[in-house]
VEXFI-217168 format. One line per 2 residues: number of its first residue (from 1); their letters; for each residue x, y, z of C-alpha. Coordinates in steps of 0.2 Angstrom, whole numbers. Layout:
BEGIN
NUM> A> X Y Z ~ ... .
! end
This chain:
BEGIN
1> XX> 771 365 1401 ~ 756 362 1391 .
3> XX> 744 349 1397 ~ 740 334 1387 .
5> XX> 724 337 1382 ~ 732 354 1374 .
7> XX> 744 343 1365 ~ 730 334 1358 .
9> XX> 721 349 1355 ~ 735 357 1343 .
11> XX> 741 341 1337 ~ 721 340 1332 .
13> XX> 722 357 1325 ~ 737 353 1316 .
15> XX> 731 338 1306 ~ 714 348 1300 .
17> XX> 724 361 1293 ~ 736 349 1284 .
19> XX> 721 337 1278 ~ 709 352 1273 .
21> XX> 706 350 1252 ~ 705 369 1250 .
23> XX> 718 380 1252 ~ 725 388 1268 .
25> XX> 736 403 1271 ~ 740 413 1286 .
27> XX> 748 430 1287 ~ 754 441 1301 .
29> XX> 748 460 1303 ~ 758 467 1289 .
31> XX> 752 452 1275 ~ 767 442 1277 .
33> XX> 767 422 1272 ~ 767 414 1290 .
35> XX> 759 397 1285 ~ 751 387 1271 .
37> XX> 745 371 1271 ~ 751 358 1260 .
39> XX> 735 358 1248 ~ 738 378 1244 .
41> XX> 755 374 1240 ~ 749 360 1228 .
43> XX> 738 372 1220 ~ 751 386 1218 .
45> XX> 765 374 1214 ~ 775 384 1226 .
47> XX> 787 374 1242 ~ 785 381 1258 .
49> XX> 801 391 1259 ~ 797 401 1245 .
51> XX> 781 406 1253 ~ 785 411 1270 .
53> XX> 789 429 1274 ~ 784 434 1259 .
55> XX> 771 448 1256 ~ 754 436 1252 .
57> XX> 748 451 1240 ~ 764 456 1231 .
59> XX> 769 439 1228 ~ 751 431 1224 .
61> XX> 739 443 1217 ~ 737 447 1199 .
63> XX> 726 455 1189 ~ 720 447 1173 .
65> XX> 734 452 1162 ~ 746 445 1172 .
67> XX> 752 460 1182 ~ 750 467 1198 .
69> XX> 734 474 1206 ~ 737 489 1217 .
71> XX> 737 487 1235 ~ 723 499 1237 .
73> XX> 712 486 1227 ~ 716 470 1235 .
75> XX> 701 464 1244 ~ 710 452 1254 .
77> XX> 720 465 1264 ~ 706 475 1270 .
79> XX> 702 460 1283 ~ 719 466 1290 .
81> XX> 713 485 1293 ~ 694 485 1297 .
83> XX> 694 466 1306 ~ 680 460 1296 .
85> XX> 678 445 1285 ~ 679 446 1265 .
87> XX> 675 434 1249 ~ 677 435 1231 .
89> XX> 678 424 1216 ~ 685 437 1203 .
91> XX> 702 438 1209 ~ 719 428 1201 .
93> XX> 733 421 1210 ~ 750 416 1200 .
95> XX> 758 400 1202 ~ 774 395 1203 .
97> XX> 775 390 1184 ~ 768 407 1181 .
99> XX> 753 402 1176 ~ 736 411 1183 .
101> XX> 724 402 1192 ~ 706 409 1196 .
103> XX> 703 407 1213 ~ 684 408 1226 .
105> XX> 690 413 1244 ~ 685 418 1260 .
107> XX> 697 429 1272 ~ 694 431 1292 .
109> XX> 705 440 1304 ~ 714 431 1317 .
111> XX> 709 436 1331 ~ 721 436 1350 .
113> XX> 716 443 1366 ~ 703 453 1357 .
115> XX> 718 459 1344 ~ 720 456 1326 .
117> XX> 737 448 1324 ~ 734 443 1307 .
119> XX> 722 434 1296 ~ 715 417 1287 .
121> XX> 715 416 1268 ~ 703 399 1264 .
123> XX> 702 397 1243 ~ 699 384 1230 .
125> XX> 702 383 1213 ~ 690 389 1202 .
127> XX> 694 384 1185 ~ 682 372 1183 .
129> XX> 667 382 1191 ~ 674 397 1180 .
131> XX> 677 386 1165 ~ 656 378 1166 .
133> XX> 649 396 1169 ~ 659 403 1153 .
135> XX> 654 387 1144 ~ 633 390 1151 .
137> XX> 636 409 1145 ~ 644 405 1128 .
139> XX> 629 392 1125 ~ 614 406 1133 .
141> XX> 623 418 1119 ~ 623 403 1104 .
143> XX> 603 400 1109 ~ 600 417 1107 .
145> XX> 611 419 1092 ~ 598 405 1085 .
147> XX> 583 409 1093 ~ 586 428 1083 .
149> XX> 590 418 1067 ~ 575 408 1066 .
151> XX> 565 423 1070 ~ 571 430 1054 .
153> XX> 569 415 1045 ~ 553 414 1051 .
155> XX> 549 435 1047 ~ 559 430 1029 .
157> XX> 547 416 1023 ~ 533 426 1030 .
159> XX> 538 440 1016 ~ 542 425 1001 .
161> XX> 525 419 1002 ~ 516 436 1006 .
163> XX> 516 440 987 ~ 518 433 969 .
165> XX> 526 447 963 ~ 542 445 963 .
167> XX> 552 460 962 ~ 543 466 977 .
169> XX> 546 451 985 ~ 564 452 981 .
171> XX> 565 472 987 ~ 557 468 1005 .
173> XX> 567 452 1007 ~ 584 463 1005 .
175> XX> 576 475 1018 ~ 573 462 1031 .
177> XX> 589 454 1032 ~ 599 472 1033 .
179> XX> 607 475 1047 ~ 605 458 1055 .
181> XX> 615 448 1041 ~ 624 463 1035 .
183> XX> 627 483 1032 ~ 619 480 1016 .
185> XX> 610 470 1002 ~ 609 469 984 .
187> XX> 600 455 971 ~ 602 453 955 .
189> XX> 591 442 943 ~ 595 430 927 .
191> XX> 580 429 915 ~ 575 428 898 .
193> XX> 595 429 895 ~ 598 444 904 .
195> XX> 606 451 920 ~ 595 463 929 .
197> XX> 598 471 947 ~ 581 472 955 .
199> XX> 584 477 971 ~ 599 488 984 .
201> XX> 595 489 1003 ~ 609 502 1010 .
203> XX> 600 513 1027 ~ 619 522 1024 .
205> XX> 619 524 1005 ~ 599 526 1000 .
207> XX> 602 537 984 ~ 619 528 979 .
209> XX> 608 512 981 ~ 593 517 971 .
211> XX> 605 521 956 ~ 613 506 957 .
213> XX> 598 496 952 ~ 594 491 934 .
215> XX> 602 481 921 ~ 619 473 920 .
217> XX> 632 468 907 ~ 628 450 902 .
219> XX> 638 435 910 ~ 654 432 901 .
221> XX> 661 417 895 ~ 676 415 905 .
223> XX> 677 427 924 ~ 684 425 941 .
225> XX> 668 435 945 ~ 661 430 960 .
227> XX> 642 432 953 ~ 645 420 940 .
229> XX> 652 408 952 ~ 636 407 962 .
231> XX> 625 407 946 ~ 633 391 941 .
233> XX> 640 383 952 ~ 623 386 965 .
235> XX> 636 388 979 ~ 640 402 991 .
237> XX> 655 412 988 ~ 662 421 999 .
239> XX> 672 438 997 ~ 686 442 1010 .
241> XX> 698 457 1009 ~ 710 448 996 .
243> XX> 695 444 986 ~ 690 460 984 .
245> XX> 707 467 981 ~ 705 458 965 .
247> XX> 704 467 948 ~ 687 465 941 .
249> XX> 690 453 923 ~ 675 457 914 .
251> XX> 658 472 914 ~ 648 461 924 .
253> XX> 663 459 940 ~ 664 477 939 .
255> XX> 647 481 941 ~ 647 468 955 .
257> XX> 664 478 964 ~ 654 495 961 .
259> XX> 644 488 976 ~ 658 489 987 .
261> XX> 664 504 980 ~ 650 515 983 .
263> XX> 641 508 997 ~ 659 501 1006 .
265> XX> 665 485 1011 ~ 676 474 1021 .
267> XX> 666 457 1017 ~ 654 450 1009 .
269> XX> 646 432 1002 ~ 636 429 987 .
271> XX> 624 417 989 ~ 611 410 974 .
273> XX> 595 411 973 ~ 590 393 965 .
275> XX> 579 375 965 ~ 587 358 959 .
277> XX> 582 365 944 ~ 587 383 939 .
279> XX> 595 398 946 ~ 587 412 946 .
281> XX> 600 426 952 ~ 612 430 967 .
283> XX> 610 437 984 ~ 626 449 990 .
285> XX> 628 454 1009 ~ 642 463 1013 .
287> XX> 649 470 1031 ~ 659 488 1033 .
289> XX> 667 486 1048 ~ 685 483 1045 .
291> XX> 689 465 1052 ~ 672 461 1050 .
293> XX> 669 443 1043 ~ 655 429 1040 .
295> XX> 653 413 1049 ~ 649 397 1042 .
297> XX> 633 398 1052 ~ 628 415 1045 .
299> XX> 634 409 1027 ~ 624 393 1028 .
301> XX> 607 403 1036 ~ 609 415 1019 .
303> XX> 610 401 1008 ~ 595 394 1015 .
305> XX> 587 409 1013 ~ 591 411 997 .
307> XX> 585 393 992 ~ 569 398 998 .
309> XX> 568 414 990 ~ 572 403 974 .
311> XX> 559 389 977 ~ 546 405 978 .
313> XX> 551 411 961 ~ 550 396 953 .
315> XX> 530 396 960 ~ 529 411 953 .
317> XX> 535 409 938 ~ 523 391 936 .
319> XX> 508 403 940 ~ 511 413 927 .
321> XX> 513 401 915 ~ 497 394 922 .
323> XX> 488 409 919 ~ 493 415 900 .
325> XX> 486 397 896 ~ 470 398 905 .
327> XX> 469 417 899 ~ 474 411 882 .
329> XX> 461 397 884 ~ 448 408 889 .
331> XX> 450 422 874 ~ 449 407 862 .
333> XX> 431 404 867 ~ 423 423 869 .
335> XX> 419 423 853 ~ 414 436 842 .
337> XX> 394 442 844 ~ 382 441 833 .
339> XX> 372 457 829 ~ 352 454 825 .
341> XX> 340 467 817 ~ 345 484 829 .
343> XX> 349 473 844 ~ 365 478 851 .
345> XX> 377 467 860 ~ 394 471 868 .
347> XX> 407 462 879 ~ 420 462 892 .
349> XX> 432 450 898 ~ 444 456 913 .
351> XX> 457 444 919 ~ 462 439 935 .
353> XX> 475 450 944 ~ 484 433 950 .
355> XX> 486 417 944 ~ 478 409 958 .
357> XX> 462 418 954 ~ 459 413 934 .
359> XX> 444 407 933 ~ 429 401 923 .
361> XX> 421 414 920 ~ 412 416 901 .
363> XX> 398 423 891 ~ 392 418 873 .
365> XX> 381 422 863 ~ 372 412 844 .
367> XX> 358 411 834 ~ 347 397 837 .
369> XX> 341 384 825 ~ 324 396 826 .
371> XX> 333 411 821 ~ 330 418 841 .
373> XX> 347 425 850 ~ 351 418 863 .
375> XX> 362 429 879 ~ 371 417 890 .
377> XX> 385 421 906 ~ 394 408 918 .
379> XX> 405 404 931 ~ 412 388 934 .
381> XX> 418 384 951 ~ 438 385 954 .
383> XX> 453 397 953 ~ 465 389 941 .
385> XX> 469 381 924 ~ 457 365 927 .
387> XX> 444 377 931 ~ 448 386 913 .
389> XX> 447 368 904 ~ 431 364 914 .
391> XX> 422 381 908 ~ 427 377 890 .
393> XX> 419 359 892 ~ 402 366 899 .
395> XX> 401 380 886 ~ 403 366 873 .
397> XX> 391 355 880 ~ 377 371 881 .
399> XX> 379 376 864 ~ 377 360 857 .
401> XX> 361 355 869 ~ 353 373 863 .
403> XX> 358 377 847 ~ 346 364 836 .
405> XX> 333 367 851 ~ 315 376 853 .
407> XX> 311 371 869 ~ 311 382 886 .
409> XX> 326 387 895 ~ 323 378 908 .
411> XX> 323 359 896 ~ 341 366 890 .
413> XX> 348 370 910 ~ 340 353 916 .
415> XX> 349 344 900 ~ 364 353 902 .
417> XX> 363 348 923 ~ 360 330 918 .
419> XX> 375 329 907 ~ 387 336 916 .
421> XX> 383 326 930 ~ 385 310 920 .
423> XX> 398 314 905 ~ 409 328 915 .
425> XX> 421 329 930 ~ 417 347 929 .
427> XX> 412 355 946 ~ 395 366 950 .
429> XX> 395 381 940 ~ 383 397 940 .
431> XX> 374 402 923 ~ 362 412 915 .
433> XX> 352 405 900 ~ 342 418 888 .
435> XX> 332 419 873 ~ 329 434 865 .
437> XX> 312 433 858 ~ 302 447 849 .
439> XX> 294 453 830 ~ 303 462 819 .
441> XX> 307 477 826 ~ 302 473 841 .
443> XX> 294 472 855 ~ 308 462 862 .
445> XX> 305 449 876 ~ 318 440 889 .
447> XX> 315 423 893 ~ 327 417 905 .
449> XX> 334 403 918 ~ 344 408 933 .
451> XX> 355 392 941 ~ 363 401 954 .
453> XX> 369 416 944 ~ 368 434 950 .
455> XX> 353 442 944 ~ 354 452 924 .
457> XX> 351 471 927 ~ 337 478 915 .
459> XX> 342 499 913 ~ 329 507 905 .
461> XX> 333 524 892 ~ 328 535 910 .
463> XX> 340 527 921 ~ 325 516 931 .
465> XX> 334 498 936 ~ 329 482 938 .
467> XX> 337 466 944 ~ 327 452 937 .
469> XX> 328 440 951 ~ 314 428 944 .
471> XX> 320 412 936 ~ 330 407 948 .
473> XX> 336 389 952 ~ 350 378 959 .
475> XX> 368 379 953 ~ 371 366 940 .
477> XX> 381 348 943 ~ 371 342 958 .
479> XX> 360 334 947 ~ 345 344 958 .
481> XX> 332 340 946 ~ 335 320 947 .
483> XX> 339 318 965 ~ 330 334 973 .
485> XX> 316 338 963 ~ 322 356 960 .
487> XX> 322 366 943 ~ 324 380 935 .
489> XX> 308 390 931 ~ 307 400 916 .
491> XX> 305 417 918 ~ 301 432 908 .
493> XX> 303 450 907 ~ 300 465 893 .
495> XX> 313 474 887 ~ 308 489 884 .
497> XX> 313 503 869 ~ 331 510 871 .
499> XX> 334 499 887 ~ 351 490 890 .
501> XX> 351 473 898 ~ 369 468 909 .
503> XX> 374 449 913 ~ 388 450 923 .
505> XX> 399 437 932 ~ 401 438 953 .
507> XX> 418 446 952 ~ 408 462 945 .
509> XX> 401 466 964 ~ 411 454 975 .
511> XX> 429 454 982 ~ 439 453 998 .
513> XX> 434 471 1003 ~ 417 470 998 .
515> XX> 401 459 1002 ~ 389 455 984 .
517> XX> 375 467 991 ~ 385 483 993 .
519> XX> 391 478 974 ~ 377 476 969 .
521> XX> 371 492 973 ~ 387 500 967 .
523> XX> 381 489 952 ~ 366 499 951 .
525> XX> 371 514 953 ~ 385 516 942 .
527> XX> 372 508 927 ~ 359 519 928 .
529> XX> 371 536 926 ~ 377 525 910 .
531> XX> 361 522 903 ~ 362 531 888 .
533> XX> 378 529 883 ~ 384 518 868 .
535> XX> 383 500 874 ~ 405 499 868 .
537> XX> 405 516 881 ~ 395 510 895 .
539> XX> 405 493 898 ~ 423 503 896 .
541> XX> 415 517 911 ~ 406 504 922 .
543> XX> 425 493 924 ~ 431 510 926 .
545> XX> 420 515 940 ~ 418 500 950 .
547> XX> 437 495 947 ~ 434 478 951 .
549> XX> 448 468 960 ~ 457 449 962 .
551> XX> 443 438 952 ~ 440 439 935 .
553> XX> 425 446 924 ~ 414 444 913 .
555> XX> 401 455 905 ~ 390 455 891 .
557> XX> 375 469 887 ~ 362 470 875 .
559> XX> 356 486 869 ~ 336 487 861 .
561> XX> 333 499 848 ~ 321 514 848 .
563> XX> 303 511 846 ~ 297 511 825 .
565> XX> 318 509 821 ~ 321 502 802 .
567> XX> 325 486 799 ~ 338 482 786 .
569> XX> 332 471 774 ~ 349 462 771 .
571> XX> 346 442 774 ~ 353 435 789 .
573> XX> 371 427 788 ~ 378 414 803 .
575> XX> 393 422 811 ~ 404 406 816 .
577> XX> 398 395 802 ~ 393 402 786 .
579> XX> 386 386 779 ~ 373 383 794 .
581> XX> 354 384 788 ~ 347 403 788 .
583> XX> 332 402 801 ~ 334 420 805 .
585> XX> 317 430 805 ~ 314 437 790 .
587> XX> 324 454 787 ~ 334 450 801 .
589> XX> 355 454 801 ~ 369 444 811 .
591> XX> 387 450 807 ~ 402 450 817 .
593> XX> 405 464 831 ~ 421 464 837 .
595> XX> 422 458 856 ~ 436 471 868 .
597> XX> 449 464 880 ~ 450 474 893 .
599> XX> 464 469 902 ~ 474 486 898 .
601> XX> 462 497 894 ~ 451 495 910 .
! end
């Protein structure tokens, strides 16, 4: 008989493994069901008498497909043959409604005298833990998913604003988003009334995609076409496996299915390229792997790319209205030179390569009321349109301070500081003032003011040089004469025989690349193996040497005759207003000569 207290002690024993909350089963030596506790047969929805004597692994186990996992496989069993405990959290039982549950458990043998008579299956369901660990990892992959797409949003806008030029902008913005978005990318444009395709990314299909490119039928009336859709409705269409099955209904939805044809297929989403305000063309990103499709998410990151795409366009094409009106407004005032006695004058005028960087850059040049010529070159500060209107207004104001005037250059520059300090809303500007002074046929004389201009270049007819840095003074619009004291001094120089004097604007010898004092000695350089040129020549070969870049240009060169050259006696005529009084000296000549752009031919 057993004593009380061994009663108590199994009656003890008893009650734990009825109250545990996880999971209890016990087997015998050969994995047969001798026990379970009531909360494993609440998790297995099975009754006690369906349990016992049954084979733990045959009638339990299961693999994820619902089947049975090989003896040789079950983890649980091993505890049986080699006496040590075992866990695992990856293994399925089946409950009595034949559903699976994932189960964590720990086996131990059960140990008698030193023998294994069987073994202690503890488990718990899973589920839950299983459920929130799929949910963290489905969450990890949807950040990275994002994290990935903003990086190429972020690489994307980093392309639209890298250049103004659009169809290169377009070409490398299909690059980037091949293969992340898709298999391959194509863009087509809408301007001036036309279809164009501009650009084809396929890594598969480079020569098929190069061939592809150029223009397109125009956009029909009435078309199921899925380009036309975008275009005018600004919304993404997308293209599955019925859509593309379709017949093409007009030229232009057949030039859109030749995509698929040669480059392949299975998906694809046409998304526009547009502001509030226009459309400017479609994207297409299409998939080839059959099944493949497009999320929303992926559809809604390509139409914002393509919005943004759009805006850049539209800033592009405001720039370029910007610049043909401030080129526009600066060719309207580089007006033709006069010509005096054998005095040759010569121009250039070299635009901006951007928008951004139009300028005010000028040069002029006009008799004065004394019958002297006069040589001006300027640069008012700024990179835009306002800057183009701003140069017009100080060139006005010069010509009408000067034109009636006798006086020094430097009266002129402090009158001309003084009024745009008080009558403008014009910035600081750079500028050269000259008068060419000197007897018939010469010698001729330069008399100059310098506000902050780089210096004119004096090339004599044996290829000496000279920068005349004399003259100089403070940029004009600070009103430095009134409030500093500063000035300009007038300078002069002689301009020998067959010499040629250059005024130049800073975009000449400065850019980006390259400080003003190694342009200026390019400058030099370049000058003096054009010194005997023709003055039309020298100016053509100087751009084409020094190949300036980004800002614009502006030269203007005079050219003094040999010594003892014959004067025409021909009276002098006024090139801009024939009806202005003749105060020329005596046998001088003024006549037109023509002034070159050189915004193709340089």
């Amino acid at each position: 008989m057993r004593s009380p207290d061994g009663l108590l002690e199994i009656g003890l024993v008893r009650a734990v493994f009825d109250s545990l909350g996880a999971g209890v089963l016990v087997t015998d030596t050969t994995g047969r069901l001798t026990a379970s506790n009531p909360r494993a047969r609440l998790l297995l929805e099975l009754p006690q008498d369906e349990m016992l004597g049954h084979d733990l692994h045959d009638l339990l186990h299961r693999g994820p497909d619902g089947g049975t996992v090989p003896r040789s496989e079950c983890d649980m069993l091993t505890v049986l043959e080699d006496g040590l405990p075992a866990e695992g959290s990856d293994e399925l039982f089946l409950r009595g409604d034949g559903s699976l549950v994932p189960i964590i458990w720990a086996a131990t043998p059960l140990r008698h005298e030193g023998r294994v008579e069987g073994s202690v299956v503890v488990f718990h369901d899973f589920s839950l833990h299983r459920d929130a660990a799929e949910q963290t990892a489905a969450h990890l992959a949807a950040l990275e998913g994002l994290t990935a797409r903003l990086t190429m949003v972020s690489e994307v806008s980093t392309v639209l604003i890298s250049s103004l030029d659009t169809p290169e902008m377009l070409n490398r913005l299909a690059g980037l988003l091949v293969p992340d978005m898709g298999d391959w990318a194509a863009i087509d444009v809408h301007t001036a009334g036309e279809m164009r395709r501009v650009a084809v990314h396929a890594p598969r299909g480079h020569l098929a995609a190069q061939s592809l490119r150029g223009p397109l039928p125009p956009l029909p009336d009435a078309t199921r076409s899925a380009v036309v859709q975008a275009l005018r409705s600004a919304e993404p269409v997308v293209l599955d496996a019925d859509a593309l099955a379709r017949q093409p209904d007009s030229p232009l939805a057949l030039a859109h299915r030749e995509l698929f044809d040669r480059l392949g297929g299975c998906c694809g989403v046409v998304v526009p390229l547009h502001t509030r305000r226009h459309v400017f063309g479609v994207l297409t990103m299409a998939r080839t792997a059959p099944g493949s499709s497009y999320s929303e998410a992926e559809v809604f990151v390509l139409a914002d790319i393509a919005r943004r795409a759009g805006l850049v366009m539209e800033a592009a094409e405001l720039f370029e209205q910007q610049r043909h009106v401030a080129e526009t407004m600066q060719r309207q005032l580089l007006t033709p030179l006069p010509q005096v006695d054998h005095l040759k004058l010569a121009a250039r005028y070299l635009p901006a390569e951007s928008a951004t960087e139009i300028g005010g850059d000028w040069y002029d040049s006009f008799l004065l009321g004394d019958g002297v010529l006069t040589m001006i070159i300027g640069d008012v500060v700024g990179h835009d349109l306002k800057a183009a209107a701003h140069m017009a207004e100080v060139r006005n104001m010069l010509r009408a301070l000067a034109w009636d005037r006798t006086e020094p250059p430097s009266l002129i520059m402090r009158r001309l500081d003084e009024a745009m300090t008080h009558t403008s809303d014009a910035p600081m500007a750079t500028c050269v003032f000259a008068r060419i002074e000197g007897d018939e046929g010469g010698p001729w004389e330069f008399h100059w003011v310098n506000a902050g201009h780089p210096p004119p270049l004096l090339i004599t007819d044996d290829g000496h040089t000279r920068f005349l840095e004399a003259g100089h003074g403070p940029l004009l619009g600070l009103s430095s004469a009134l409030h500093m004291g500063l000035g300009w001094p007038d300078a002069h120089a002689e301009i020998p025989p067959r010499s040629t004097l250059l005024l130049y604007t800073d975009g000449l010898v400065e850019s980006r690349n390259r400080d003003i004092g190694e342009g200026l000695d390019t400058l030099r350089r370049h000058a003096a193996a054009l010194a005997r040129r023709d003055v039309e020549d020298f100016l053509d070969e100087l751009l084409i040497r020094i190949q300036p870049s980004g800002d614009d240009v502006a030269l203007l060169v005079l050219r003094t005759p040999a010594a003892g050259a014959v004067i025409d006696p021909a009276p002098a005529q006024h090139a801009h207003n024939p009806a202005a009084p003749n105060r020329a000296a005596p046998g001088s000549r003024i006549e037109d000569s023509p002034v070159r752009d050189t915004s193709e031919s340089a």
